[in-house]
C-alpha positions as protocol buffer text, in pm:
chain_id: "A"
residue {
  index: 1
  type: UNK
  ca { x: -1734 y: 529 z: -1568 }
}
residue {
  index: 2
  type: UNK
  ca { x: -1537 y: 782 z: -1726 }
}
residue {
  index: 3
  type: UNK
  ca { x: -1166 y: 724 z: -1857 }
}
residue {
  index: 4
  type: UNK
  ca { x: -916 y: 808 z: -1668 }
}
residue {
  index: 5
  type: UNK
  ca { x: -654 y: 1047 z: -1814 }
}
residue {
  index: 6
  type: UNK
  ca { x: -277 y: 942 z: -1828 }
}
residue {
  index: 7
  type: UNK
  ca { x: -80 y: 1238 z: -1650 }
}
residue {
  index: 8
  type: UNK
  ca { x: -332 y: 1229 z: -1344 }
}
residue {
  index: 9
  type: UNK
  ca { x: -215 y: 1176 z: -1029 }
}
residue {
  index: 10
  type: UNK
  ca { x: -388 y: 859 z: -964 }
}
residue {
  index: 11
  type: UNK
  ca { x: -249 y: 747 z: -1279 }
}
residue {
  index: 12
  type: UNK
  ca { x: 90 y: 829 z: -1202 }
}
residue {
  index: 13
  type: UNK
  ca { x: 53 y: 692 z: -870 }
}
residue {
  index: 14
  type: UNK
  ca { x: -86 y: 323 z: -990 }
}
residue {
  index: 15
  type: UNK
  ca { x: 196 y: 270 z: -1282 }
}
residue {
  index: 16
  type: UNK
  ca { x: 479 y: 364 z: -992 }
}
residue {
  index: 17
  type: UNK
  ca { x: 305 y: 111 z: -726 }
}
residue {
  index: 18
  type: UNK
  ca { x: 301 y: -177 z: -1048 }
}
residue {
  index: 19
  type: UNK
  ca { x: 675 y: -98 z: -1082 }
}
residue {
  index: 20
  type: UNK
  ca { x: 755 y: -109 z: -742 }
}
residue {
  index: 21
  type: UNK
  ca { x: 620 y: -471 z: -650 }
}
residue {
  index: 22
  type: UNK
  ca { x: 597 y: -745 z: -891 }
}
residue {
  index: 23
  type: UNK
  ca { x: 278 y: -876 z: -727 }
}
residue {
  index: 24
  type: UNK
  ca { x: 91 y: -541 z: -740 }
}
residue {
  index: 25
  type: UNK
  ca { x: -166 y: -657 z: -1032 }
}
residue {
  index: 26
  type: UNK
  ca { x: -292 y: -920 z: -789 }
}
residue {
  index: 27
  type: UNK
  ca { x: -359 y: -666 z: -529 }
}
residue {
  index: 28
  type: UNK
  ca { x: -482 y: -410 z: -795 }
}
residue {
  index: 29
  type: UNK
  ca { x: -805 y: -691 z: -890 }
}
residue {
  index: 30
  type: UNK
  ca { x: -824 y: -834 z: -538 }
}
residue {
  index: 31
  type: UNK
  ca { x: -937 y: -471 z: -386 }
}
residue {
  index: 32
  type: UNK
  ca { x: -652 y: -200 z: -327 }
}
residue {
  index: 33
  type: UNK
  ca { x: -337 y: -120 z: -546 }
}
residue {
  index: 34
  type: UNK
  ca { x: -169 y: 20 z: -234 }
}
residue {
  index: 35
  type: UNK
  ca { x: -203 y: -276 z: 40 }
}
residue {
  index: 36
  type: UNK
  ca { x: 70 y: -529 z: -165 }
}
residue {
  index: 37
  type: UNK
  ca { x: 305 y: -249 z: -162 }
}
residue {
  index: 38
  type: UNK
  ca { x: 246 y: -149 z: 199 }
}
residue {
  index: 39
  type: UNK
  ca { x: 282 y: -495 z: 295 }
}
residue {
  index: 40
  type: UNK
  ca { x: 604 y: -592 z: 69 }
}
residue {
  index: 41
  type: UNK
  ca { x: 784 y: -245 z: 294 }
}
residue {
  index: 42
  type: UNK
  ca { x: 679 y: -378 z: 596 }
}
residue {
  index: 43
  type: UNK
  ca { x: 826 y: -743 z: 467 }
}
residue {
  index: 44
  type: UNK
  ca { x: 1172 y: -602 z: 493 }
}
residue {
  index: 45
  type: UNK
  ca { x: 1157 y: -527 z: 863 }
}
residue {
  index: 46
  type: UNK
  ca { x: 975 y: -283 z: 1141 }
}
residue {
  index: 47
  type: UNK
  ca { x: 832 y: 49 z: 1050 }
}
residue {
  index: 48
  type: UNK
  ca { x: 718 y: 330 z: 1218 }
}
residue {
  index: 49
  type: UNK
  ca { x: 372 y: 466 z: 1044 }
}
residue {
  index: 50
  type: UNK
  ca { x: 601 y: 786 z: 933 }
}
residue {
  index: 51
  type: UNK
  ca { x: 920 y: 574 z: 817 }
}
residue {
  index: 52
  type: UNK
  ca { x: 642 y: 356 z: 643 }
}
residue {
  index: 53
  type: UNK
  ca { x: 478 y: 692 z: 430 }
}
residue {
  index: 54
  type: UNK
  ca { x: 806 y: 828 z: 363 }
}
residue {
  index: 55
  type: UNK
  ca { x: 912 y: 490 z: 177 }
}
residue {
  index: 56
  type: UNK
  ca { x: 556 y: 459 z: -80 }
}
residue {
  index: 57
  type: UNK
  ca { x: 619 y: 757 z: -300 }
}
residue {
  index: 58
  type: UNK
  ca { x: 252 y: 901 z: -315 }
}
residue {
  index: 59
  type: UNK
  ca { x: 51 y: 782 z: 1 }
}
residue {
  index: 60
  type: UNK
  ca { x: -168 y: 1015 z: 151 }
}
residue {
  index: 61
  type: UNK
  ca { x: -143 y: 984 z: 560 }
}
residue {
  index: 62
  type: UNK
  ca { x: -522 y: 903 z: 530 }
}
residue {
  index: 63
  type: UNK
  ca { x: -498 y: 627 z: 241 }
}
residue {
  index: 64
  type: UNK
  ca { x: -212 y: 474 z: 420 }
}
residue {
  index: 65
  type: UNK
  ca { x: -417 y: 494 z: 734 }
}
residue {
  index: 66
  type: UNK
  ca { x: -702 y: 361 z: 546 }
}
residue {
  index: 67
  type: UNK
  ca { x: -560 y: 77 z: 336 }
}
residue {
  index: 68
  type: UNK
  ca { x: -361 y: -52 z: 719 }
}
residue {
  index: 69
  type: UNK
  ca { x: -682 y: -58 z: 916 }
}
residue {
  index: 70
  type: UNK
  ca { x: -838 y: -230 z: 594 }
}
residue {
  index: 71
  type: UNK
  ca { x: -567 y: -469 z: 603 }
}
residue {
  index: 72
  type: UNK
  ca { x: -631 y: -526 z: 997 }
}
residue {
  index: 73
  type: UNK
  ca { x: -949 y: -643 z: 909 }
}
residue {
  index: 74
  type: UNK
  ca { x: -868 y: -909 z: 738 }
}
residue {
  index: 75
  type: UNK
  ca { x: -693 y: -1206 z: 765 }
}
residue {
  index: 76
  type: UNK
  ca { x: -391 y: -1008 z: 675 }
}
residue {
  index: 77
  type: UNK
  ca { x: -351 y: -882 z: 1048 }
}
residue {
  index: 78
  type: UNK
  ca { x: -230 y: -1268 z: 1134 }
}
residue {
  index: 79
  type: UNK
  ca { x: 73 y: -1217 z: 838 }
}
residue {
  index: 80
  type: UNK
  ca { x: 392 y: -1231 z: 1012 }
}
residue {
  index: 81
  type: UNK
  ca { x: 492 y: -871 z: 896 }
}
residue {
  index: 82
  type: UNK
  ca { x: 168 y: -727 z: 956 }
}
residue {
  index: 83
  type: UNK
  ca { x: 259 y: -777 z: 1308 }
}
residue {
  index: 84
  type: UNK
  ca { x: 573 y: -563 z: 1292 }
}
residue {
  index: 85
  type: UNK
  ca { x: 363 y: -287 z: 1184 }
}
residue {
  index: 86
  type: UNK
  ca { x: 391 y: 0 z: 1478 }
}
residue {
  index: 87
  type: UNK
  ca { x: 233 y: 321 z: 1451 }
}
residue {
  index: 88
  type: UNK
  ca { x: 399 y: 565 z: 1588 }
}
């Protein structure tokens, strides 16, 4: 696998998520850099799926789409503040 260089976007975008979530390194080697960050917004209370995007500077509609229904999946969906996801 090639390197990846340092001005890219998706190297821009993974140094913002690890400063915006302390826990983000876990979620990085578990299987998604942007599901701990989704999950520590929807933490601090309901949100719509637009408020949601226009809080994780970065997120494509169709990664954020992807990475929720990902997080469905899982046991994640039985998380208290998975729950207070709405889409909308």
């Amino acid at each position: 696998m090639g390197k990846r260089k340092e001005n890219s976007t998706n190297m821009l975008n993974e140094n913002y998520i690890v400063e915006s979530c302390d826990l983000t390194y876990a979620v990085c080697k578990v299987g998604g850099r942007w599901k701990l960050l989704i999950l520590c917004k929807l933490e601090e209370g309901k949100l719509r799926f637009g408020e949601l995007k226009k809080q994780i500077t970065g997120i494509t509609e169709r990664m954020l789409t992807l990475q929720l229904r990902e997080l469905k999946k899982t046991d994640w969906s039985n998380v208290r503040f998975m729950r207070k996801f709405h889409h909308g």
